[in-house]
N, C-alpha and C positions, 0 to 999 in steps of 0.2 A: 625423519618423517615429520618433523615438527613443522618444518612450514607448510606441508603439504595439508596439515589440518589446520593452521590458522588462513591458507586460501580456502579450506572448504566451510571455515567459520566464516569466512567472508562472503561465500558463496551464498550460505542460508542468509547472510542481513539482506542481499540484493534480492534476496526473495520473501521477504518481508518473516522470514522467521527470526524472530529479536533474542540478539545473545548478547546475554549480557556479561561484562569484564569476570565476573562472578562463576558464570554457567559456561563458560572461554577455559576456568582452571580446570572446573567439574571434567568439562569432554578432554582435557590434555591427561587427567586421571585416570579417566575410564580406558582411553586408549593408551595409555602408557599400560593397563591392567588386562584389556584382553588382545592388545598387539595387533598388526595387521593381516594377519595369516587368515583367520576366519572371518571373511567379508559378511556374514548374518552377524555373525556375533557382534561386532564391529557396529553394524548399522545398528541394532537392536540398544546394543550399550552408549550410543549415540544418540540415538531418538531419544532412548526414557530419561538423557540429561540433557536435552536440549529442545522436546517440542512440547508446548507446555498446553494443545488444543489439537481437534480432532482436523482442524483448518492446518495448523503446522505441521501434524501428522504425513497428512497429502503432503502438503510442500515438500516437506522435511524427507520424504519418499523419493521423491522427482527431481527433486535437487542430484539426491546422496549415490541413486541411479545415476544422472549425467555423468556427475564429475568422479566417480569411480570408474564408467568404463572400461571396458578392454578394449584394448587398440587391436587392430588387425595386425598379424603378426608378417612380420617382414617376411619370413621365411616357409610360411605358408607355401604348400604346395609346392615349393622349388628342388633342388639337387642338393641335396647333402653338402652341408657346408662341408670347406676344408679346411685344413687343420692350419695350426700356427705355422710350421713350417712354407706350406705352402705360398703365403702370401707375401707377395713380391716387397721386396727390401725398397724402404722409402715409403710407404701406404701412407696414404693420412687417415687418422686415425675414424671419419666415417666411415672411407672404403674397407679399413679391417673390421669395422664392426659387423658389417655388413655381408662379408665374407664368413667371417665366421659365424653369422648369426647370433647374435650377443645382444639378444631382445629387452633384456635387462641395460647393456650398458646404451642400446639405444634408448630405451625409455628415460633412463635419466639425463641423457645429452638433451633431449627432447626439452623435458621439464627447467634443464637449465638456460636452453636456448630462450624456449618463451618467456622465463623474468626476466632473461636482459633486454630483449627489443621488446616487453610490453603486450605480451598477448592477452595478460590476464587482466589488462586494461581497457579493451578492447567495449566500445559502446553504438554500434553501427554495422551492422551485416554486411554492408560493401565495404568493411574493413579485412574480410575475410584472408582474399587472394594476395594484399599485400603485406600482411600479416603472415600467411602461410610464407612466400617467400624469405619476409626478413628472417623469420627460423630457420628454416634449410641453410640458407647463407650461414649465418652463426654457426651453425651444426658443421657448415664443411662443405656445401654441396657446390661452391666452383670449383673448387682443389678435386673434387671427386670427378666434376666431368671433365676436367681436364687430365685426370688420368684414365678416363674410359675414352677420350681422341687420342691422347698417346700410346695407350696400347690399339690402338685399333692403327694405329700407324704406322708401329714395330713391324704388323704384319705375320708375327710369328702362331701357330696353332694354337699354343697357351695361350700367350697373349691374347689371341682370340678370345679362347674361352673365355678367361677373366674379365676380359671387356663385356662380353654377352650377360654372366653373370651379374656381374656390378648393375647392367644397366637395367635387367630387370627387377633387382632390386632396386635401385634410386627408383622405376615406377610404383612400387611397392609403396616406398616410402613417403612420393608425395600424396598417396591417397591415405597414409595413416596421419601423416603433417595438417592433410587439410582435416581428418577426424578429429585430429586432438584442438583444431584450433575451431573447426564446427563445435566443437562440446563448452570448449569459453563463450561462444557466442550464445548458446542457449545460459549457460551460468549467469552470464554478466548485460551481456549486449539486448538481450529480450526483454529482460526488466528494466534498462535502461531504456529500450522503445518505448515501453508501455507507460515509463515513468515520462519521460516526453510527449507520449499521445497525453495522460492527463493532464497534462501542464496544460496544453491545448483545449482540451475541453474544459477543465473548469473555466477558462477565460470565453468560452462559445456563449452566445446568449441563449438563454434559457429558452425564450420566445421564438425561436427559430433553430430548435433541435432537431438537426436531418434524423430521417428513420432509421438508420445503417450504424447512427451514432446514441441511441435511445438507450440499447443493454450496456453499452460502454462506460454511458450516462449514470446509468443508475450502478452499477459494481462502482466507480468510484466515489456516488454519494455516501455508499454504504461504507466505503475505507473509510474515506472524512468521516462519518459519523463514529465508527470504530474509532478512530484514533482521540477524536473529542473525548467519548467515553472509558475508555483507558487513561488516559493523561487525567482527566476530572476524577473518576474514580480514584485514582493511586492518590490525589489530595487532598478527598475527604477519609481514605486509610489513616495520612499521616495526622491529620485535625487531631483526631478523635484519640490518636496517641496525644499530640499534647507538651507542656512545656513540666518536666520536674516539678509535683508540689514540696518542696524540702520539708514543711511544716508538719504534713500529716505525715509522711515520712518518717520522719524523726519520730515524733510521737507512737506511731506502729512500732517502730524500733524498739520501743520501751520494753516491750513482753519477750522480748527476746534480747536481753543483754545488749541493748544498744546497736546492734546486728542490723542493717535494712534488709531483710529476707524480701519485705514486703514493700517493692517500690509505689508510691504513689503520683499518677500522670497529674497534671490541671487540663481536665477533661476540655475539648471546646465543643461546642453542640453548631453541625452545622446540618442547615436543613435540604433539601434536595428544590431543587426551581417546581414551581408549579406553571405549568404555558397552557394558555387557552388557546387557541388559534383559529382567525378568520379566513377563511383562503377563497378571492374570487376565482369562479371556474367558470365564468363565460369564457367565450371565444379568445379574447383577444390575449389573455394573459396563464389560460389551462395548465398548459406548461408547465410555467413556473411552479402553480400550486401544486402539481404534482411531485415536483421533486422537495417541493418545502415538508411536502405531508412525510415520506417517503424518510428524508433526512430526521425529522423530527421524532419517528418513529421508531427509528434505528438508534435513539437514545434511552431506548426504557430503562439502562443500567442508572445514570445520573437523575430520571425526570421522576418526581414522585407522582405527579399525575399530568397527565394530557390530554385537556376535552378540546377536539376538535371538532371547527365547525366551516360548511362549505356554501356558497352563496353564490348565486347570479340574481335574479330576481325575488328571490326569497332566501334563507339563512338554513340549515337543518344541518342538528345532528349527524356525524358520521362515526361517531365513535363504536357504535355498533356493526359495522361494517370492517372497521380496520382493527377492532378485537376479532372478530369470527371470521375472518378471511386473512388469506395471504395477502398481503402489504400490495403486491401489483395488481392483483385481480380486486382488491378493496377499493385502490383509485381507480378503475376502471368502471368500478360499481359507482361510486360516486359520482364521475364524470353522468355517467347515465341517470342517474338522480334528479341532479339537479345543475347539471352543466352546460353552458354552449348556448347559454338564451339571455334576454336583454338585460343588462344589471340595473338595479334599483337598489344603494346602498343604504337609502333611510328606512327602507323595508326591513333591509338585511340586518341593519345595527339594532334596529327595534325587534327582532326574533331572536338575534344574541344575547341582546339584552336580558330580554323574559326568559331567559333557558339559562344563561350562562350568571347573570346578575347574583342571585343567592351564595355564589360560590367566589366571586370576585372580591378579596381582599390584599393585603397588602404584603403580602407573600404570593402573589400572582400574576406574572408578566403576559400581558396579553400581546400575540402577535398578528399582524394585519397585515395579509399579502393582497395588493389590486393597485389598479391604476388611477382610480380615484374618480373616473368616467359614470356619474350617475344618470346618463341620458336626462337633463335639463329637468330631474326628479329630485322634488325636496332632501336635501344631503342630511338634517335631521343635526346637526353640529351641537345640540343638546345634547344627544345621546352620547357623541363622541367628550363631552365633557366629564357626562358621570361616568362611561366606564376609569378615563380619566382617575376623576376624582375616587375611585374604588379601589383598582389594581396599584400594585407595585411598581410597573412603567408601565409602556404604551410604543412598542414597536410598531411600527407603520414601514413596510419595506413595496417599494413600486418600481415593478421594471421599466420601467419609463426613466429617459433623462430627466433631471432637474430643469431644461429648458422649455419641457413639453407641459411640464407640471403649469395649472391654473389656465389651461389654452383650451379655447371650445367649450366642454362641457367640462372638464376637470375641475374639482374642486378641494385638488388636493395641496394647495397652499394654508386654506383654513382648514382644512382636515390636521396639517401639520403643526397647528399651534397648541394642540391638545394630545401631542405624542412626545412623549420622551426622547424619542427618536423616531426620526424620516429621513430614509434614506433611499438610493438611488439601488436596486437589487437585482440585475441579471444575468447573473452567471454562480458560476457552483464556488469559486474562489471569495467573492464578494458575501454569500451566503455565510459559506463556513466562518470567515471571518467572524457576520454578526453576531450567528448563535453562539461561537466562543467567547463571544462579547456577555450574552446573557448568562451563560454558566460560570464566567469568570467573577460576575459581579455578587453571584450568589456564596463564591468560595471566597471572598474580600470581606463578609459582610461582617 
């Protein structure tokens, strides 16, 4: 039974429940201790060592359902198997299983057929049917039809029967082949869809997100954000552990016979990013800010603080709106604010300014979503120097190519010389990226 729980430990990673080498020995424990006879017991003593949130919980639920299933039983509904005797001398050995009904030694012919051709590899739903075949085949299923045409050739009454028999069992059997191999598909092949639709969407541009792909959109800004914040978190854990002080160490030692009862760490003091954020929501670039709001938001475990702020023609506060609301209906609220009308960024950087300015120091990354299109209105590039001169850096992210940049009314080449960074931003991959950019620079420092 040992590899039947390291496929079903593999089953929870493809389902994003994370086991680790550690929590791998834990569940080979629990189940060496309550066996597999009592499938509650089983799952219960399963989950409390291996789902470590109300989110893996579910998972961990839906998974351990799938891949335990019970198969339809070959022998369901049929005639009384017959006995060893009875079965005709030379059988290969699916046709006596089958005869006898030997649900057991089919299930493990089953389980051994699938590792060898690969079903538990399986990443595409039109893998299904030639997958099902390559197992039957392994299991025996030419050798078997070709003994239900020979008996059916004999001619003889028995032989009859036995041919009739066998054959509705092999129908039996390709409907429990195609279950067991339906059940890898949901374990393995779903989450490998889904992991391939996101591949695809993070690479979509932001600016031009179909409606059908919006919820899609946002469940995987919210993973990337989760994953940022697990990964950053677990670093500022280790920081704050620290390198060996031997000196004080030793010295503690003193009061107790030289003994270190009392080890002491060399503390590091790391502080959490402080992000202020501008996000234009006119027309032509809404989108984007919505999913930057949305992402950034979904970081409260790593951000010590996060004032945002939303602008077209004018700058305002949202941070009221995305505290006392849920996170989609808050940009939905904002949109309606202050979104979808002509942008005026010298306006905008001058309302940032007076609101956001008192708070602007050098522990403060400020981040700037917009295209840099000030309708042929004073760009105000003073402003853009003191906040400059105040913050810690000065992200500037524009979903515009770099070729569009400084054309027409853009003025986002000299907007660019007063940012720490300007960069080219739309899609959810390109995103992720930078912010890991910003929180990586904070756990460096």
């Amino acid at each position: 039974m040992q590899h039947t729980l390291e496929s079903f430990l593999r089953a929870l990673r493809a389902h994003d429940v994370r086991v680790s080498p550690a929590e791998a020995i834990d569940a080979h424990r629990a189940a060496a201790e309550t066996g597999y006879a009592d499938r509650d017991l089983l799952r219960d003593a399963l989950c409390v060592t291996l789902a470590k949130s109300a989110e893996e919980v579910d998972r961990f639920d839906a998974c351990f359902d799938t891949f335990f299933a019970r198969p339809p039983s070959v022998g369901a509904g049929r005639p009384p198997p017959q006995t060893q005797g009875e079965t005709p001398p030379g059988t290969p050995d699916l046709a006596g299983q089958l005869l006898a009904g030997d649900e057991a030694a089919l299930a493990q012919a089953m389980e051994a057929s699938a590792a060898r051709v690969g079903v538990g590899d399986i990443r595409l739903t039109s893998q299904r049917n030639l997958l099902t075949r390559r197992m039957l085949d392994d299991m025996g299923l030419r050798e078997l039809e070709a003994m239900i045409q020979a008996l059916r050739a004999a001619g003889g009454p028995r032989d009859a029967a036995v041919a009739e028999r066998l054959a509705e069992r092999r129908a039996v059997l390709f409907v429990q082949a195609a279950a067991f191999v339906e059940r890898q598909s949901k374990l393995y092949a779903s989450e490998s869809a889904r992991r391939m639709r996101d591949a695809l969407l993070a690479q979509q541009k932001l600016t031009a997100v179909e409606p059908e792909d919006f919820r899609a959109m946002e469940a995987l800004v919210r993973r990337m954000a989760k994953r940022l914040a697990t990964k950053y978190a677990r670093k500022r854990h280790r920081a704050h552990k620290g390198k060996l002080d031997v000196r004080k160490t030793i010295r503690r030692s003193m009061g107790h016979g030289g003994i270190p009862f009392e080890v002491v760490w060399k503390s590091e003091t790391l502080h959490k990013p402080k992000i202020a954020v501008l996000c234009d929501v006119s027309r032509s670039v809404a989108s984007a800010a919505q999913f930057l709001l949305l992402f950034l938001y979904s970081l409260n475990e790593v951000v010590e603080r996060l004032d945002a702020y939303a602008f077209s023609d004018r700058a305002v506060s949202v941070n009221d709106l995305l505290d006392d609301e849920k996170v989609d209906d808050a940009i939905t609220l904002v949109m309606a604010r202050v979104g979808f009308r002509p942008t005026d960024y010298g306006r905008s950087l001058a309302n940032f300014l007076d609101a956001q300015g008192p708070k602007l120091d050098r522990r403060t990354t400020v981040i700037i979503l917009g295209d840099g299109r000030s309708n042929f209105a004073n760009p105000r590039l003073d402003l853009m120097r003191a906040i400059n001169d105040r913050a810690r850096s000065v992200i500037w992210l524009n979903p515009e190519p770099e070729t569009y940049w400084n054309q027409g009314d853009s003025k986002m080449d000299a907007y660019a010389r007063f940012c720490t960074v300007a960069k080219t931003c739309n899609t959810l991959a390109q995103l992720e990226r930078i912010i890991e950019d910003v929180l990586r620079t904070y756990m460096s420092q």
